[in-house]
Backbone as a chain_set.jsonl record, in Angstrom:
{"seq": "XXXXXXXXXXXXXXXXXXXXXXXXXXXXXXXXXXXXXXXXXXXXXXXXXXXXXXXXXXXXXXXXXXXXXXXXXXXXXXXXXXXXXXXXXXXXXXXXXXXXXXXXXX", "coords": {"N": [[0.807, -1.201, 0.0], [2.141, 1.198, 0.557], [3.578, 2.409, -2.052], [1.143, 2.586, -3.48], [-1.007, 3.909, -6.237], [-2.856, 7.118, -5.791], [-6.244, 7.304, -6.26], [-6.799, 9.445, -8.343], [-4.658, 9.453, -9.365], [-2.064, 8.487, -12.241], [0.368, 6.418, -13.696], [3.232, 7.083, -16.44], [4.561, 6.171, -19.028], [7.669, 6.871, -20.647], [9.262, 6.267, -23.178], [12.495, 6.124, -25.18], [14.366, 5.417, -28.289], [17.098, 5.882, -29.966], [19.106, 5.727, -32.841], [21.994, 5.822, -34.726], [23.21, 5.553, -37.875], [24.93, 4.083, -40.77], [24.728, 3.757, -44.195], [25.76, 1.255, -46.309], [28.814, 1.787, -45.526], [28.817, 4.345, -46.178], [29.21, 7.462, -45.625], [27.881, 10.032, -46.144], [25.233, 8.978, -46.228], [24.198, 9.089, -43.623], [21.806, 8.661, -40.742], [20.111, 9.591, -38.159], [17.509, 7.758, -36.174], [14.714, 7.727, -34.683], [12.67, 6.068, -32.324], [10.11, 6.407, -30.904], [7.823, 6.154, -27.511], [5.242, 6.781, -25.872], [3.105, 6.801, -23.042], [0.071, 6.548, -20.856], [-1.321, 5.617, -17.756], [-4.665, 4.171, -16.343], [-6.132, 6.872, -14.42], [-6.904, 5.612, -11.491], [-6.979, 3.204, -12.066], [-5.802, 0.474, -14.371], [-2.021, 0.451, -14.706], [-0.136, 1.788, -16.943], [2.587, 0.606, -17.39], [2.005, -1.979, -16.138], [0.235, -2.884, -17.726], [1.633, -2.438, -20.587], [3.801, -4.228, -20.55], [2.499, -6.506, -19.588], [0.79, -7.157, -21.874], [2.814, -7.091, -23.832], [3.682, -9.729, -23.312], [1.794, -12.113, -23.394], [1.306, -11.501, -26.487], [3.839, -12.425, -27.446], [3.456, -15.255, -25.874], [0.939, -15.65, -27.408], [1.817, -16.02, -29.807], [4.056, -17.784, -29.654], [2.277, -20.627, -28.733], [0.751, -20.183, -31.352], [2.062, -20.955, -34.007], [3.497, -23.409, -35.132], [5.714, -24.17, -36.2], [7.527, -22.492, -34.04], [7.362, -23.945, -31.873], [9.33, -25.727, -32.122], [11.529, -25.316, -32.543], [12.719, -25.08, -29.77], [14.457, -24.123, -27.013], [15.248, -20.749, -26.517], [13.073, -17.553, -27.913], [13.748, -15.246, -30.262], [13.519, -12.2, -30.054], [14.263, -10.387, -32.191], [14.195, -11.567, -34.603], [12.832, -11.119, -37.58], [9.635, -12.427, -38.334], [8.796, -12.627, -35.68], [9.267, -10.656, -34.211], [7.59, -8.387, -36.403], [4.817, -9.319, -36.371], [4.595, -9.182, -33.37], [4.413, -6.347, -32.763], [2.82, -5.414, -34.328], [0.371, -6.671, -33.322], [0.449, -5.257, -30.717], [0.142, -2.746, -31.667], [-2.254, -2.939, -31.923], [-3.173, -3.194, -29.997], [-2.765, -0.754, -28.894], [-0.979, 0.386, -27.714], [2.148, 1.452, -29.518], [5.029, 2.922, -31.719], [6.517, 5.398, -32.258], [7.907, 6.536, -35.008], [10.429, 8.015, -36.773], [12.989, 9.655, -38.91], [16.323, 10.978, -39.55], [18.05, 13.217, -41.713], [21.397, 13.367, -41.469]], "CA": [[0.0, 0.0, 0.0], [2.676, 2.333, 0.518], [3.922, 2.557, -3.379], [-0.339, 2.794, -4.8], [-1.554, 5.219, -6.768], [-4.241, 7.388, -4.972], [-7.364, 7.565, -7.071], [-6.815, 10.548, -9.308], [-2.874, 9.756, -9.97], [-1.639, 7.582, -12.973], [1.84, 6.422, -14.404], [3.635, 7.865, -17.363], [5.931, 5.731, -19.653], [8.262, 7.28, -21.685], [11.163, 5.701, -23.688], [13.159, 6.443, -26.608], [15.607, 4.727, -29.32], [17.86, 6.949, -30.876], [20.097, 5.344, -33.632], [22.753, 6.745, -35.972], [22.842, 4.492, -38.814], [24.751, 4.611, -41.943], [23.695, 2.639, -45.195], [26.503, 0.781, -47.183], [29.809, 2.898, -44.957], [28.488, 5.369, -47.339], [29.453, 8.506, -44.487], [26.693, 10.939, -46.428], [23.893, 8.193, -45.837], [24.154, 9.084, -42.148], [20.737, 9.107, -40.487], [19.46, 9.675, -36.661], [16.159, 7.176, -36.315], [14.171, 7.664, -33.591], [11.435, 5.309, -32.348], [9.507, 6.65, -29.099], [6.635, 5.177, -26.766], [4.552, 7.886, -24.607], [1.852, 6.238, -22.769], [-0.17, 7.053, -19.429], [-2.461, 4.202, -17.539], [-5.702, 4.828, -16.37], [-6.716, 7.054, -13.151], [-7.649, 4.483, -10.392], [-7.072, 1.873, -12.749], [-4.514, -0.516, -14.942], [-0.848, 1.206, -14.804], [0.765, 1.344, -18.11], [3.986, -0.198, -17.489], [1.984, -3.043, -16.492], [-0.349, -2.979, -19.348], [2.94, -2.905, -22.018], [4.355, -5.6, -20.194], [1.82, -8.182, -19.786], [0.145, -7.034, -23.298], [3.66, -7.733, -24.816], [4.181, -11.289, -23.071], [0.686, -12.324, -24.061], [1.219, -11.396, -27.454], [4.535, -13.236, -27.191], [3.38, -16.402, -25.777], [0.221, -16.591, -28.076], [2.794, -16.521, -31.019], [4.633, -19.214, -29.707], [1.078, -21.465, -29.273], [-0.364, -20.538, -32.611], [2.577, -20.931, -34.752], [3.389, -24.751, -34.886], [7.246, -24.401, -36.473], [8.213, -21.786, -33.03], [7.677, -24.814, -31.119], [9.787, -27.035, -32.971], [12.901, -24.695, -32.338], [13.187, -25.242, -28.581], [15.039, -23.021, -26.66], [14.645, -18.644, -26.242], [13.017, -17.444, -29.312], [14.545, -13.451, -29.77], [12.625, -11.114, -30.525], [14.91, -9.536, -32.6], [13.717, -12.323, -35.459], [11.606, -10.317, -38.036], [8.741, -13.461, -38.099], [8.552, -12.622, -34.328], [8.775, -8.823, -34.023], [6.538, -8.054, -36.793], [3.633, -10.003, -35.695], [4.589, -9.185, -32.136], [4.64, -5.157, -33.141], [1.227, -5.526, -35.368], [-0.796, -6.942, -32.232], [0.327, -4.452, -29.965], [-0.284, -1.601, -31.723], [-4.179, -3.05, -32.256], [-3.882, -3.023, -28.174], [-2.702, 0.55, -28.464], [0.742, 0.171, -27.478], [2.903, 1.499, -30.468], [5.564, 3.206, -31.213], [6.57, 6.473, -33.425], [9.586, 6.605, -35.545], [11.014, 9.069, -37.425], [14.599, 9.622, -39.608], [16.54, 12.835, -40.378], [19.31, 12.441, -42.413], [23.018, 13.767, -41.01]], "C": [[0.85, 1.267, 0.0], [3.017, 2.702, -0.66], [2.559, 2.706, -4.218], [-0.262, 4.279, -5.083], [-2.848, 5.699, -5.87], [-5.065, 7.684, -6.101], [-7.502, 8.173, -8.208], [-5.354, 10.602, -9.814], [-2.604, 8.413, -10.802], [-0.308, 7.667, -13.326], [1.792, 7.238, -15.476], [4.498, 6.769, -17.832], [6.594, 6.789, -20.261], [9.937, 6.855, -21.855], [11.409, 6.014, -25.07], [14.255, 6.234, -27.403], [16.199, 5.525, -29.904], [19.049, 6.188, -31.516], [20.962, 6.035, -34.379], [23.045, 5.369, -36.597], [23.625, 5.261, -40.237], [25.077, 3.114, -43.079], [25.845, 2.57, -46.266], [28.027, 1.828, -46.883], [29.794, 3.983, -45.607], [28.17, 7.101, -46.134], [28.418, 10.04, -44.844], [25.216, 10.553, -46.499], [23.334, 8.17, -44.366], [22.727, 9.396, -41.922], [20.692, 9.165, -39.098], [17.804, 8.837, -36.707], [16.122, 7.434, -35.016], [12.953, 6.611, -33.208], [11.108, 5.44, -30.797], [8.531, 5.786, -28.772], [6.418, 6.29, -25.816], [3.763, 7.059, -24.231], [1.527, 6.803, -21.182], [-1.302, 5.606, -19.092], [-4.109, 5.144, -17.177], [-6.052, 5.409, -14.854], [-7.432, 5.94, -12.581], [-7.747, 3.16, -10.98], [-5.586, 0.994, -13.136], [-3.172, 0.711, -14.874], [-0.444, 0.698, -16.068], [1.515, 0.603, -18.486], [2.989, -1.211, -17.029], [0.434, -3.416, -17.874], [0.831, -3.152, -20.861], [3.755, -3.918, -21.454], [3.784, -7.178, -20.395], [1.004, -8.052, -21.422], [1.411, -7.857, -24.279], [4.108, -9.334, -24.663], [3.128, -11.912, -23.15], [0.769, -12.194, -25.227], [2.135, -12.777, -28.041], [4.353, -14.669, -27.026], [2.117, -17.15, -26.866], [0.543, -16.71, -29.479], [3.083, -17.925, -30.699], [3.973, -20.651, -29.615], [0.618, -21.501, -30.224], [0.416, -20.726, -33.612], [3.079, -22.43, -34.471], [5.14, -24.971, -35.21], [7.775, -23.555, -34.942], [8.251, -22.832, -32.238], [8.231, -25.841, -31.129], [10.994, -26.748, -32.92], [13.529, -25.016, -30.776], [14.134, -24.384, -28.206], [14.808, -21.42, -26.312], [14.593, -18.709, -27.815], [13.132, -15.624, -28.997], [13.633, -13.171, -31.014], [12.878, -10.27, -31.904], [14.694, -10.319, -34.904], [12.078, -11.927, -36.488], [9.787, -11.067, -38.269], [8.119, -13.104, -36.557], [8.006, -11.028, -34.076], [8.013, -7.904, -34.823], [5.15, -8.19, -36.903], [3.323, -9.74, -34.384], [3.795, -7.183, -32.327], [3.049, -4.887, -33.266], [0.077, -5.789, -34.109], [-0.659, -5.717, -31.106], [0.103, -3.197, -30.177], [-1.764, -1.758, -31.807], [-4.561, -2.864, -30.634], [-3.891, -1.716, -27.727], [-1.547, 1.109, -28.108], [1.518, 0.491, -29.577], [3.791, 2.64, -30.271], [6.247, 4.586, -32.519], [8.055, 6.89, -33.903], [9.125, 7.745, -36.737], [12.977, 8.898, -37.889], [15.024, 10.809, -40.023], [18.164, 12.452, -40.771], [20.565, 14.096, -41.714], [24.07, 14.636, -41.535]], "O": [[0.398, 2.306, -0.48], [2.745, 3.902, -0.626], [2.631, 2.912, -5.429], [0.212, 5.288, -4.561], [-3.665, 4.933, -5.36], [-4.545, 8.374, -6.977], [-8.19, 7.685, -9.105], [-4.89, 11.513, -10.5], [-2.839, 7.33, -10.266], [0.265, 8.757, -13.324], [0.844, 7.986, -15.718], [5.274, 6.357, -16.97], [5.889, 7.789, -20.396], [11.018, 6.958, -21.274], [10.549, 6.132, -25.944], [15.215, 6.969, -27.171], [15.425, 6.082, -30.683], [20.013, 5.982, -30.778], [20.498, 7.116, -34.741], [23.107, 4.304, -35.982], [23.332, 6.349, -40.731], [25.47, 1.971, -42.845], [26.664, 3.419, -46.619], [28.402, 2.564, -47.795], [30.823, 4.658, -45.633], [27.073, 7.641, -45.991], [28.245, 10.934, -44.016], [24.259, 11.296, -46.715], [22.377, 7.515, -43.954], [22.217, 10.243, -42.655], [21.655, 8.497, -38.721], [16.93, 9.433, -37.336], [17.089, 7.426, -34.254], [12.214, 6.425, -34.175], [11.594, 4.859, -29.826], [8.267, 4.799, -29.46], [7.302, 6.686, -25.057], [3.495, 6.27, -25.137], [2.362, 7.328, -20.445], [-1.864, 4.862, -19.896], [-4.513, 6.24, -17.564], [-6.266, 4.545, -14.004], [-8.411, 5.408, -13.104], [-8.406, 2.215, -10.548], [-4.587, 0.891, -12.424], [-3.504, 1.888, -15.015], [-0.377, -0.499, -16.344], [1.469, -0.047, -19.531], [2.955, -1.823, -18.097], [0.115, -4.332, -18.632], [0.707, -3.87, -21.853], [4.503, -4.462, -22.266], [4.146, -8.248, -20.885], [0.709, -9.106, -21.985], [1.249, -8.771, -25.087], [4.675, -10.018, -25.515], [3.555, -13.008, -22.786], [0.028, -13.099, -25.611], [1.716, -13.735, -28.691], [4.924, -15.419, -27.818], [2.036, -18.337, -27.182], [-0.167, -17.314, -30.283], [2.605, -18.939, -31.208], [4.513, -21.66, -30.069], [-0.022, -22.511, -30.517], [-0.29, -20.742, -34.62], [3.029, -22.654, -33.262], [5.787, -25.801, -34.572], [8.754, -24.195, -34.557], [9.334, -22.867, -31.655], [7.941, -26.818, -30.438], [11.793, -27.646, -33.183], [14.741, -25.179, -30.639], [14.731, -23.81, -29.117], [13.802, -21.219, -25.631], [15.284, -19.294, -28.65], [12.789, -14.962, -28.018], [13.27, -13.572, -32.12], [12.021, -9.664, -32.547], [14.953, -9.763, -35.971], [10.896, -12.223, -36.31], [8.826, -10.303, -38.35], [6.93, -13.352, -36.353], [6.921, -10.486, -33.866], [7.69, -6.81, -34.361], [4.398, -7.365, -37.421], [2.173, -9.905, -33.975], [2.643, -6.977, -31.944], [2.301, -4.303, -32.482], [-0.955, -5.123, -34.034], [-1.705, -5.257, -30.65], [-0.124, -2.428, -29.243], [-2.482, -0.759, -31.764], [-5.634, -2.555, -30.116], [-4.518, -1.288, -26.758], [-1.255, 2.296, -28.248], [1.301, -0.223, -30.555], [3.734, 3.343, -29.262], [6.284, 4.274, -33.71], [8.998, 7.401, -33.298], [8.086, 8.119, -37.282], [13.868, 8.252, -37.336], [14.37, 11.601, -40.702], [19.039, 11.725, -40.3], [20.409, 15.314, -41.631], [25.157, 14.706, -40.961]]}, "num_chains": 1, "name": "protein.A"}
């Protein structure tokens, strides 16, 4: 009880990716990508951070049930596997969870 929210007070996420990126060592292809996440939960209700948590490990696990080859790999399946993170990505922005990118070239 000592760490709740009182009634009228909600979280805040906010995170942000900032890349520099350049395409083929090509030193005038330089870009800055950004890809943010703002979110707030709900007064007296769900907290954000755990709404993008359990939304994303729900999404996560009902990949790895409805896809019949992920369970055939055994082991950690990474995220980082475009089969995974574009399916993973796609559901969570339908939950509301997404995330806003942008590029400015260098």
């Amino acid at each position: 009880q000592k760490l709740a929210y009182a009634g009228n007070e909600r979280d805040a996420v906010l995170l942000e990716h900032e890349l520099v990126v350049e395409f083929n060592h090509d030193e005038d292809s330089r870009q800055l990508i950004t890809s943010s996440l703002v979110g707030f939960g709900q007064g007296g209700g769900e907290s954000f951070m755990a709404r993008s948590v359990g939304t994303t490990a729900a999404v996560g696990l009902q990949y790895l049930v409805s896809q019949p080859h992920a369970s055939r790999r055994g082991g950690v399946l990474l995220p980082m596997q475009p089969e995974i993170y574009k399916h993973v990505l796609s559901r969570l922005e339908e939950e509301g969870i997404s995330f806003t990118e942008s590029s400015y070239s260098l």
